[in-house]
matplotlib code that plots the C-alpha trace (Angstrom):
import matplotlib.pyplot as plt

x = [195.3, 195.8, 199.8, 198.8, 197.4, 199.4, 202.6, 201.3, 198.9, 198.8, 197.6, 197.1, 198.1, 196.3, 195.6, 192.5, 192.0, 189.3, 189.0, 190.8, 190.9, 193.1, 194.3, 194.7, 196.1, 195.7, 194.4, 194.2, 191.7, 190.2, 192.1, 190.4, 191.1, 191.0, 192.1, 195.9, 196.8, 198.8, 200.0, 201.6, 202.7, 202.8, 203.2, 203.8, 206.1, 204.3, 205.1, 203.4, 203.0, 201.3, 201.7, 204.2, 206.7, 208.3, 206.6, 208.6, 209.2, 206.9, 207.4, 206.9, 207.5, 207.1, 205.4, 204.3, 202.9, 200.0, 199.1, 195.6, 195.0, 197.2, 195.8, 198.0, 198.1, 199.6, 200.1, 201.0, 204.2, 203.2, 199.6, 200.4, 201.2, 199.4, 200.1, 198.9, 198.5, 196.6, 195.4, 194.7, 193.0, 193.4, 192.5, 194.7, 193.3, 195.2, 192.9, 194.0, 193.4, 192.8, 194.8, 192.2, 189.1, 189.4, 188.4, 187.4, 189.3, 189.5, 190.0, 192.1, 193.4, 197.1, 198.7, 202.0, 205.1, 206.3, 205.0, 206.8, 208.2, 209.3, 210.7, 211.1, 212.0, 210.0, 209.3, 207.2, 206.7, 204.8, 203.3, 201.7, 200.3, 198.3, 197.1, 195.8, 193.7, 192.4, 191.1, 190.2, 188.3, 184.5, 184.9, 182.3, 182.5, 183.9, 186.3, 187.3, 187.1, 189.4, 192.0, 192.1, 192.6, 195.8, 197.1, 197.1, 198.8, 201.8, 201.7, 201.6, 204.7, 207.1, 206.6, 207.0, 210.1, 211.4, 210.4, 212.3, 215.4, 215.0, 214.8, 217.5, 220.7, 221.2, 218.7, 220.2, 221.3, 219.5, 215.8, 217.0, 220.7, 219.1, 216.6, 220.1, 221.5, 218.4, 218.3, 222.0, 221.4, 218.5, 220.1, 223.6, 223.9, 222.8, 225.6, 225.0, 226.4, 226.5, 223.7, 221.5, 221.5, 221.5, 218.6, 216.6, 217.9, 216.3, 219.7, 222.4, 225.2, 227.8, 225.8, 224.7, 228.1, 229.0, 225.9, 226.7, 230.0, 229.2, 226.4, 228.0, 231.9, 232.4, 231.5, 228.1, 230.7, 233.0, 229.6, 228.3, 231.8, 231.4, 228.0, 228.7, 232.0, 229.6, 227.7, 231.3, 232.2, 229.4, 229.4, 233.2, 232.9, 229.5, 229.4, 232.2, 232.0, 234.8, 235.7, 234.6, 231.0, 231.4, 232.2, 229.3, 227.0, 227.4, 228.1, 231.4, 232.4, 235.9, 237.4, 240.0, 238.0, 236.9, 240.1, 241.8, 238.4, 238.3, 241.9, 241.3, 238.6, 239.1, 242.8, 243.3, 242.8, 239.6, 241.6, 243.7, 239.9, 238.4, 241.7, 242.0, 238.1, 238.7, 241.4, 238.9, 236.4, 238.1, 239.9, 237.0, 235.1, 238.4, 239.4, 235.8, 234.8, 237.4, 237.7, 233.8, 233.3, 236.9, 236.4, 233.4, 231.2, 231.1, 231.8, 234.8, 236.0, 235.9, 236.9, 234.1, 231.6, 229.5, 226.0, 224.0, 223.8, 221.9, 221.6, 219.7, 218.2, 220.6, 218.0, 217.2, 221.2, 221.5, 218.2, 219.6, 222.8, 220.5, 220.7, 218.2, 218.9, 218.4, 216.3, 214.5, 214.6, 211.2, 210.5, 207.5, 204.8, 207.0, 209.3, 209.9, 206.9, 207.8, 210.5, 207.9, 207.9, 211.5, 211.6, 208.4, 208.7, 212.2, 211.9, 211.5, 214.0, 212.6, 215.6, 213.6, 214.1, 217.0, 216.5, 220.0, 219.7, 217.2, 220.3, 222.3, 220.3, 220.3, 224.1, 224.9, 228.3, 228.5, 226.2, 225.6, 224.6, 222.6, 223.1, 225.4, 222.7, 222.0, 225.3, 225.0, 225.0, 227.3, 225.5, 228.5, 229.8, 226.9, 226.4, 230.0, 230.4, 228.0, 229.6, 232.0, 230.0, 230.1, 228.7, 228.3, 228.4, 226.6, 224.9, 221.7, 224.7, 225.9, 224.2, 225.9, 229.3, 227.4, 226.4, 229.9, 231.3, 228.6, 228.9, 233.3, 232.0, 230.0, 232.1, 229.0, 230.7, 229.5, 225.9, 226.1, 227.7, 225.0, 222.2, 223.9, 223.9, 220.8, 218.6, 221.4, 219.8, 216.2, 216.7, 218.2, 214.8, 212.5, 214.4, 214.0, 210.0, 209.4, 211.6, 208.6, 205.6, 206.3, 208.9, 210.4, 207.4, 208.4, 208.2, 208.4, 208.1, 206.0, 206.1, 204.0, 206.4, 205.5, 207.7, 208.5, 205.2, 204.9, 208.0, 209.9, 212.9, 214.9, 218.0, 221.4, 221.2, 217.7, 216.7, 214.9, 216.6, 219.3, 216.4, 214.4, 216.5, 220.1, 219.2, 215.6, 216.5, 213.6, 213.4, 213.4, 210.1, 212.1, 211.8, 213.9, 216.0, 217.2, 217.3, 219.6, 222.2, 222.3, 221.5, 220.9, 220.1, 218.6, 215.0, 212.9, 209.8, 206.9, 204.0, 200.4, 200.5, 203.8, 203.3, 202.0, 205.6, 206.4, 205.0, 205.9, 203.7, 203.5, 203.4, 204.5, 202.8, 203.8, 202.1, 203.0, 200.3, 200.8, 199.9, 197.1, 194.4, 196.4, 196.9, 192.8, 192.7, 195.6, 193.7, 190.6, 191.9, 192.6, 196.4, 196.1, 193.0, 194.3, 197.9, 197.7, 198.9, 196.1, 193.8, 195.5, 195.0, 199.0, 199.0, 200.3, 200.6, 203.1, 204.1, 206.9, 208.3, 209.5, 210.2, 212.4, 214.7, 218.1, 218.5, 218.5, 215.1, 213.2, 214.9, 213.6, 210.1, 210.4, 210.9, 208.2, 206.0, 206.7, 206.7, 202.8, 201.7, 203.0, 200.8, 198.1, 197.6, 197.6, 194.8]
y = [232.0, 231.1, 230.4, 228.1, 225.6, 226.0, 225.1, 222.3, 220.4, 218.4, 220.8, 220.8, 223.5, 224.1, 226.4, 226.5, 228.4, 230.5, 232.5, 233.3, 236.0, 237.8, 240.9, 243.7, 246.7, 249.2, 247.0, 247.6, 246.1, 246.1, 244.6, 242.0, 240.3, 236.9, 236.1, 236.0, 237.0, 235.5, 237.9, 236.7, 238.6, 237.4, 240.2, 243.5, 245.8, 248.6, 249.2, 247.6, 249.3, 248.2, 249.3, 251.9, 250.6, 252.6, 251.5, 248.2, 246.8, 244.5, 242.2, 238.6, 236.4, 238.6, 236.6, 238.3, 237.1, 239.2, 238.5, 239.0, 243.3, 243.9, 246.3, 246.5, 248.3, 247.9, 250.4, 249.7, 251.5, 251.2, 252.0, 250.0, 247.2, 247.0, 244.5, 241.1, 238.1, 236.5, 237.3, 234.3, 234.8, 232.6, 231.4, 229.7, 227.3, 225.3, 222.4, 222.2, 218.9, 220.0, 217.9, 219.5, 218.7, 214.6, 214.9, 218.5, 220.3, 224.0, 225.7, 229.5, 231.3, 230.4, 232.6, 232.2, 233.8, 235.5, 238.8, 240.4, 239.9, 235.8, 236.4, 238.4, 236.6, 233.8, 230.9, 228.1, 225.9, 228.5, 229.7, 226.4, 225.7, 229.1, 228.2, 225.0, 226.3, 229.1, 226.8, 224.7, 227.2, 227.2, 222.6, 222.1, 218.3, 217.6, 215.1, 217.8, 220.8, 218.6, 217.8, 221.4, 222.4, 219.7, 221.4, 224.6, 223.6, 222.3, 225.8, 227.1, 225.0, 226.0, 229.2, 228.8, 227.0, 229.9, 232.0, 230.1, 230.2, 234.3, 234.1, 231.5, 232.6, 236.0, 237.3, 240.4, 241.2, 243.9, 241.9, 243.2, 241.2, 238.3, 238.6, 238.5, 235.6, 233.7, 234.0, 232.7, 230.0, 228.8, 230.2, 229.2, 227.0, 229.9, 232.6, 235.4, 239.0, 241.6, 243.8, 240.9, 240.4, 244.0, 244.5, 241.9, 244.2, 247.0, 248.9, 250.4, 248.0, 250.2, 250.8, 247.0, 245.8, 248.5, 247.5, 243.7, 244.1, 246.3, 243.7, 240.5, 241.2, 239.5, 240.6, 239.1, 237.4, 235.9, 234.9, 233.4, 231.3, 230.3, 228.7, 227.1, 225.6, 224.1, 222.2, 222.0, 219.7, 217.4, 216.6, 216.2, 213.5, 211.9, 211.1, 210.2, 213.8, 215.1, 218.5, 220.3, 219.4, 219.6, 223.1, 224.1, 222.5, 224.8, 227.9, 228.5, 229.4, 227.3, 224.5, 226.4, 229.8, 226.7, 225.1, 228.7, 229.7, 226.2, 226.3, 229.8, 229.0, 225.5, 225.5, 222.4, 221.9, 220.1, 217.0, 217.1, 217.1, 214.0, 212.1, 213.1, 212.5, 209.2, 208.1, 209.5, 207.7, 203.7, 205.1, 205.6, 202.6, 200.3, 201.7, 203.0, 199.5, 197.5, 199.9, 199.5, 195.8, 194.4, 192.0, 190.3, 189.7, 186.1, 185.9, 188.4, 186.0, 182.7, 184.6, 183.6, 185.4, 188.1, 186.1, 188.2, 191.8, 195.0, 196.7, 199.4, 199.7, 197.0, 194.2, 193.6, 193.1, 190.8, 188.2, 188.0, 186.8, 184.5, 186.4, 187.6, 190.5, 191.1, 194.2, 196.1, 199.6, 201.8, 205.6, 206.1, 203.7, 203.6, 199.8, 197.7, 195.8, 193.9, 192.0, 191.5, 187.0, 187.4, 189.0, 187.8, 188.1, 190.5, 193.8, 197.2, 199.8, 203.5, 205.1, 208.9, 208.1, 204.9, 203.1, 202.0, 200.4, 198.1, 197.7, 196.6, 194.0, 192.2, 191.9, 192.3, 191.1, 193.9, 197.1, 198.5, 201.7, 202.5, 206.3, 208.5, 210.4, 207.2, 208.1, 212.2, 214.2, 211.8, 208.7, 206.7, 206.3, 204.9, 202.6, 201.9, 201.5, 198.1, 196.6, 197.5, 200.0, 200.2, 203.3, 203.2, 207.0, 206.3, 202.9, 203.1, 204.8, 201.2, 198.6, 195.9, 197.4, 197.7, 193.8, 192.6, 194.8, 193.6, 190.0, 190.8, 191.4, 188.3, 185.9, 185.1, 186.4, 183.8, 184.2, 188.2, 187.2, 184.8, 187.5, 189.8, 187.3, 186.6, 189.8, 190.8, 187.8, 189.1, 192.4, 191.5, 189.2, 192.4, 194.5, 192.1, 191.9, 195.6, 196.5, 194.2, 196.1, 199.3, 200.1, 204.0, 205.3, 207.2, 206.6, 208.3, 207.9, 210.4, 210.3, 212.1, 212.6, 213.0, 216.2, 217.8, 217.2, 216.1, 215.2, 213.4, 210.5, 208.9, 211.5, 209.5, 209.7, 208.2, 204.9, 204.0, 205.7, 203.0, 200.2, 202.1, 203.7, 201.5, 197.4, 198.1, 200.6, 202.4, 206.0, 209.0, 211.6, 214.9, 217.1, 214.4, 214.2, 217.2, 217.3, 214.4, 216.1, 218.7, 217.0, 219.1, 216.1, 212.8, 214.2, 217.8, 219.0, 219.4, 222.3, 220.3, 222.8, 221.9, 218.4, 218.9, 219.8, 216.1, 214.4, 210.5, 208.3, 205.8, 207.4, 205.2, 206.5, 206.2, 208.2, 207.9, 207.2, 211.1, 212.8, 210.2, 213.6, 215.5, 213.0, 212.6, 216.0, 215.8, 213.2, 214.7, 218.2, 219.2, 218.9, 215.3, 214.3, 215.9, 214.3, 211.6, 208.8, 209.5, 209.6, 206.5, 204.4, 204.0, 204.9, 202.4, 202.6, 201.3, 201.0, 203.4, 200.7, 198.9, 202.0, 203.9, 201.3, 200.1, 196.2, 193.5, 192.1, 195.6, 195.9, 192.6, 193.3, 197.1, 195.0, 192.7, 195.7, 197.7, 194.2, 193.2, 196.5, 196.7, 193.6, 194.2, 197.7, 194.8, 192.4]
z = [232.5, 229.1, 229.9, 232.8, 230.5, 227.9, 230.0, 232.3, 229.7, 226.8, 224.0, 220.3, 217.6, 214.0, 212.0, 209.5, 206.4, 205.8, 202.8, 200.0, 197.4, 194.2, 194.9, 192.6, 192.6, 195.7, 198.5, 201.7, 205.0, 207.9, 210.9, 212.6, 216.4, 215.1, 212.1, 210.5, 206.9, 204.8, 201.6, 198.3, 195.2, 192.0, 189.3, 189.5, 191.8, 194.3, 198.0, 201.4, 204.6, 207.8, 211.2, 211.7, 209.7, 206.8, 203.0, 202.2, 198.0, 196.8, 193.9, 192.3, 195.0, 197.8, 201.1, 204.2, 207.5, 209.4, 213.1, 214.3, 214.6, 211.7, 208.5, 206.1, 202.7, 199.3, 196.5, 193.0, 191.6, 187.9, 186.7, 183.5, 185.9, 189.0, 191.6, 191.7, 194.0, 197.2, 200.3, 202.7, 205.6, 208.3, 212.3, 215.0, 217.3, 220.2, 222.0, 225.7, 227.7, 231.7, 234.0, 236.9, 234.9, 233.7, 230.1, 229.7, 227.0, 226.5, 222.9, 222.6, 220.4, 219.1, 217.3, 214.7, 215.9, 213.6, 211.2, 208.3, 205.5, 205.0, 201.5, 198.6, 195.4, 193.4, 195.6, 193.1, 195.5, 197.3, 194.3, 192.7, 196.5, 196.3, 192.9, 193.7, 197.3, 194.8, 192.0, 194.8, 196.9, 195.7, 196.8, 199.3, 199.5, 203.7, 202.2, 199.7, 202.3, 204.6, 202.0, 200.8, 204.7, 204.6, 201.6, 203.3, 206.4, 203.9, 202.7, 206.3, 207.2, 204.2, 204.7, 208.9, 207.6, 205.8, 208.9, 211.4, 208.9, 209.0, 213.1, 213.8, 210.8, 212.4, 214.6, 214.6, 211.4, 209.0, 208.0, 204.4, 204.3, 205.7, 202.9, 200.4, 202.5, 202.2, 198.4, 198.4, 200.6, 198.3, 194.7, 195.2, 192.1, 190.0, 188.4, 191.1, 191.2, 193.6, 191.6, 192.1, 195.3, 196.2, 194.4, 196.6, 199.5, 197.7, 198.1, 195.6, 195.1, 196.6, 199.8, 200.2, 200.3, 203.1, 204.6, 204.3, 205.7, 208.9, 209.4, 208.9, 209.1, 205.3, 202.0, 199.7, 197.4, 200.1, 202.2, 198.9, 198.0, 201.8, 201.0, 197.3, 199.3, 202.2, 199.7, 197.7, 200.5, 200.4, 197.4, 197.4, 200.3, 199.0, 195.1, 192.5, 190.4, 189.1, 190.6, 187.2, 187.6, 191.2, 190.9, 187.9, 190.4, 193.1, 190.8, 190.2, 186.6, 186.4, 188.1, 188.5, 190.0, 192.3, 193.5, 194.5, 196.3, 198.1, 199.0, 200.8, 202.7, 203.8, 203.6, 201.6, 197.5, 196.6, 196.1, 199.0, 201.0, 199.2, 200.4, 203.8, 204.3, 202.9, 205.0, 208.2, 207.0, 206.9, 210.0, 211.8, 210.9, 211.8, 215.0, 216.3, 215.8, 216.9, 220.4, 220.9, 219.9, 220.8, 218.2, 219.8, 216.1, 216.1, 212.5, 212.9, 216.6, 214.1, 210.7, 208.8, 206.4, 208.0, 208.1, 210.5, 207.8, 208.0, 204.3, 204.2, 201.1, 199.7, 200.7, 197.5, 196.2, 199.7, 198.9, 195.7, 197.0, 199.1, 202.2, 204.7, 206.3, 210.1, 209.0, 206.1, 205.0, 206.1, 205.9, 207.8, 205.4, 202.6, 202.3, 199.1, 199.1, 196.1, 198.5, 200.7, 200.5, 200.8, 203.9, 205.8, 209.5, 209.3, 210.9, 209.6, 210.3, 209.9, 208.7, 209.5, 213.2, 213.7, 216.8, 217.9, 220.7, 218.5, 216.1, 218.9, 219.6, 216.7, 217.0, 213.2, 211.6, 209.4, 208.6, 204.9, 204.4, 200.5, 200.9, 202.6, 204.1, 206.6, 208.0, 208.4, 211.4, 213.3, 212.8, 211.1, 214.5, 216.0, 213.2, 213.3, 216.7, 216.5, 213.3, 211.1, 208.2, 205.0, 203.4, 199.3, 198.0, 194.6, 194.9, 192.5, 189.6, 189.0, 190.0, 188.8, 190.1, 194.0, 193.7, 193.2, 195.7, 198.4, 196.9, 197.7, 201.4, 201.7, 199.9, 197.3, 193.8, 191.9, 193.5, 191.5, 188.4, 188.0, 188.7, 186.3, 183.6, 183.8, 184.1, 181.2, 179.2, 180.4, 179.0, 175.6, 175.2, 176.1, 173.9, 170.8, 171.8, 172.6, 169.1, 167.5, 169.6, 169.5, 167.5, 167.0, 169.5, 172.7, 176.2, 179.4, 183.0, 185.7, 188.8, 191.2, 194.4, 197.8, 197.9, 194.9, 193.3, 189.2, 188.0, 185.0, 185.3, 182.8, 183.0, 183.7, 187.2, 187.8, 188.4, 185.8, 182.7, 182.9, 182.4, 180.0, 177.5, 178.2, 178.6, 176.9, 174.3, 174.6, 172.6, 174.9, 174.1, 172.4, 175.7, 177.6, 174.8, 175.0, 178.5, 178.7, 176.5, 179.1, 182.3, 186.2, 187.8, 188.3, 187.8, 185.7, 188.1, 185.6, 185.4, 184.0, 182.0, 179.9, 179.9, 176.2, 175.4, 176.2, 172.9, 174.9, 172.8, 175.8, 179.7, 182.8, 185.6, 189.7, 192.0, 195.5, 197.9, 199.4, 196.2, 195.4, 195.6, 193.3, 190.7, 190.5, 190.1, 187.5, 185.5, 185.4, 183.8, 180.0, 180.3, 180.8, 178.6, 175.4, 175.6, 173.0, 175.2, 177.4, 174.3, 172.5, 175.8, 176.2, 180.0, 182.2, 186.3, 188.4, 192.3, 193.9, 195.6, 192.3, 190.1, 192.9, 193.4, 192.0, 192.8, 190.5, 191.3, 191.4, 187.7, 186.6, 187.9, 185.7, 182.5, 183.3, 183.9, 180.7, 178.5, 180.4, 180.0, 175.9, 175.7, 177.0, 174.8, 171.9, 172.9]

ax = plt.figure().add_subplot(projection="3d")
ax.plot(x, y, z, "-o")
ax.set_aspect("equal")
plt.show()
């Protein structure tokens, strides 16, 4: 009965949690019709069995799903160091709208689809979640209640994600070498060996790699060089790095050890790749455009400036050029407000799901694309097949460098060496005033992200370390020092509880409006009411929309941020 309605009517799936506890130790419990479990390991190593399954390893980081009827139990291998970690229990519901009874609605059980193991090595993303619904549990405020019930379904769907991964990559491959895949797929960047990742499959190197090979028809280290070589080749197409930090990024010891690995699998040298993806590339948006269009832009039919632009995420380089685009940049709510009187009345263009036929309509000239990701998964062609495309690799790494490059498309190069001189000339007066203000003492940027949660900008890569540290001359805190002399990437995640570690005399804050909840609850505990810019009063907010951006304008608004909020701390 229940099948009926689920297949013919509109329904709605959640899941809600219920309880949560520590577990220590032995544990075991009583199954129960209704409920799901949820099982999370964070110290210790011990054995779990449940049903008629043989005892699987436990350790740090091991995550198992429980349907309804399930017991399960765990053991401790070490007295001296029992097992430890969480236990979440939790219901399905799906809400059922009757075609055959006009707003009647019928609520059943729903169950997840998947039970096991989901992983077995540290996941922290997983982690911190379970530590904030368990320091969270006792809230009995609705608003509160609700927002810890959010949380939990974010938890819920990173771990479904990981379980859809296990389920879809090799269905019928041994649960324990998908486990080892899983951790290369995720751990690729780190220096790997086959005792490593023979240990995740709880097996003895020399029987793992039998085991991989009969199961997979490779061995772990050719499977692994396969994966760092998949990302190899994005980054190879999509960013100006030399192959040499190309090839530390994705794992591999040597340039060299890179080339030759590259070379056998994809049957070209690294080099040889970049060119003949580059050729492709101009190829495609020539010939795709010209067969699709036949030449029918008006601009290109009276060989003229293109006048009619789409830049996403390069409106703010094109109004400073003076010219509207036919479109803005969106994700979902997100859009650079601060451009906002510029560009009253033009459309947003969610660039999480692109309507092209809206595109189409608006019959640009020409079509700039900010990040290489706007193109993926065959999109270039659709973008290209309405104007000719542009797509800039590493926009936001050189501004200055991207303005005269879309001011060489436009015909307005005058129009950018005039912006550059003068937020050049605005910067050099900031510097002079902030060198009077604050003098040697340290600042640093948070952010709050939507995704990644608490995290810390001003490497080389960002976009604000260029405007901080470069035109402003700014000093770095120590921690970011240090981290810039040995950079990983554009931004550092950051536990609450290291931000003491920091020592920034001054803190520029940006929280995005998804992680608005945890930032209260960030500002409210000891880690942030003992650091002494918090103490000192030399916390300063600011929006997303200016402080994630590269243009000219967003850069001018940063300086006049930092320089209004340097004053203010002085009245």
């Amino acid at each position: 009965m229940m099948n009926s309605y689920t297949s013919h009517a509109p329904s709605s799936l959640t899941f809600a949690l219920l309880h949560i506890r520590q577990l220590y130790g032995e544990e075991g419990n009583t199954p129960r019709f209704d409920i799901h479990k949820l099982i999370y390991i964070t110290s210790g190593q011990g054995w779990l069995q449940w049903k008629d399954k043989p005892p699987c390893p436990v350790r740090s980081g091991s995550c198992f799903l429980f349907s309804p009827e399930t017991a399960y139990h765990l053991s401790t291998e070490e007295e001296e160091a029992p097992l430890q970690g969480y236990e979440l229990v939790f219901d399905g519901i799906r809400i059922i709208e009757a075609y055959h009874a006009k707003g009647q609605i019928r609520r059943v059980p729903a169950r997840l689809p998947y039970e096991g193991e989901i992983c077995w090595y540290e996941q922290p993303q997983i982690g911190q979640m379970i530590d904030q619904l368990y320091a969270r549990r006792a809230q009995s405020d609705e608003r509160q209640e609700f927002q810890r019930q959010r949380l939990f379904m974010e938890l819920l769907d990173h771990v479904w994600e990981q379980a859809d991964w296990l389920e879809t990559s090799a269905p019928d491959i041994n649960p324990a070498i998908q486990r080892s895949i899983l951790y290369m797929e995720q751990q690729y960047d780190q220096e790997l060996t086959r005792e490593q990742l023979a240990q995740i499959a709880d097996m003895s190197p020399g029987y793992y790699s039998s085991l991989f090979r009969k199961e997979t028809g490779t061995s772990p280290m050719d499977r692994l060089a396969e994966i760092r070589i998949k990302h190899a080749k994005q980054m190879l197409v999509s960013s100006d790095k030399p192959i040499r930090e190309i090839a530390q990024s994705v794992g591999f010891s040597t340039p060299y050890y890179f080339s030759s690995r590259f070379k056998q699998v994809v049957g070209l040298p690294p080099t040889a790749y970049v060119q003949r993806n580059q050729e492709r590339s101009i190829a495609s948006s020539l010939l795709y455009t010209a067969h699709l269009r036949a030449s029918s832009s008006p601009a290109a039919a009276e060989n003229r400036p293109p006048e009619r632009i789409v830049g996403l995420f390069l409106e703010d380089h094109l109004t400073v050029l003076g010219i509207q685009p036919v479109v803005q940049y969106s994700r979902s709510s997100y859009y650079q407000r601060y451009l906002s009187s510029a560009l009253d009345g033009v459309q947003k263009l969610d660039v999480s799901h692109i309507d092209f036929s809206l595109l189409r309509g608006l019959r640009p000239d020409l079509i700039l694309l900010g990040f290489p990701d706007f193109a993926a998964d065959a999109r270039y062609e659709q973008f290209a097949g309405i104007a000719p495309t542009y797509v800039f690799q590493q926009a936001g790494l050189d501004w200055r460098s991207t303005l005269m490059s879309i001011a060489g498309l436009v015909h307005r190069e005058e129009q950018a060496r005039q912006a550059i001189q003068r937020y050049d000339e605005q910067a050099r007066k900031a510097k002079q005033e902030l060198e009077g203000m604050i003098g040697d003492e340290t600042v640093a940027l948070l952010r709050y992200h939507f995704r990644e949660g608490l995290c810390l900008y001003g490497g080389p890569e960002s976009y604000t370390g260029s405007v901080l540290y470069e035109d402003l001359g700014l000093n770095m805190p120590p921690l970011l020092q240090e981290w810039s002399r040995h950079p990983t990437g554009a931004v550092i995640p950051v536990r609450p509880e290291s931000l003491s570690q920091l020592e920034a005399d001054h803190l520029l804050v940006i929280v995005d409006d998804a992680q608005t909840e945890q930032a209260q609850l960030l500002f409210q505990s000891a880690y942030w009411t003992e650091l002494g810019a918090v103490q000192n009063n030399q916390v300063y907010m600011g929006t997303t929309d200016v402080w994630m951006t590269f243009g000219v304008l967003g850069h001018e608004r940063k300086i006049q941020q930092v320089l209004d909020s340097m004053r203010s701390r002085r009245k």
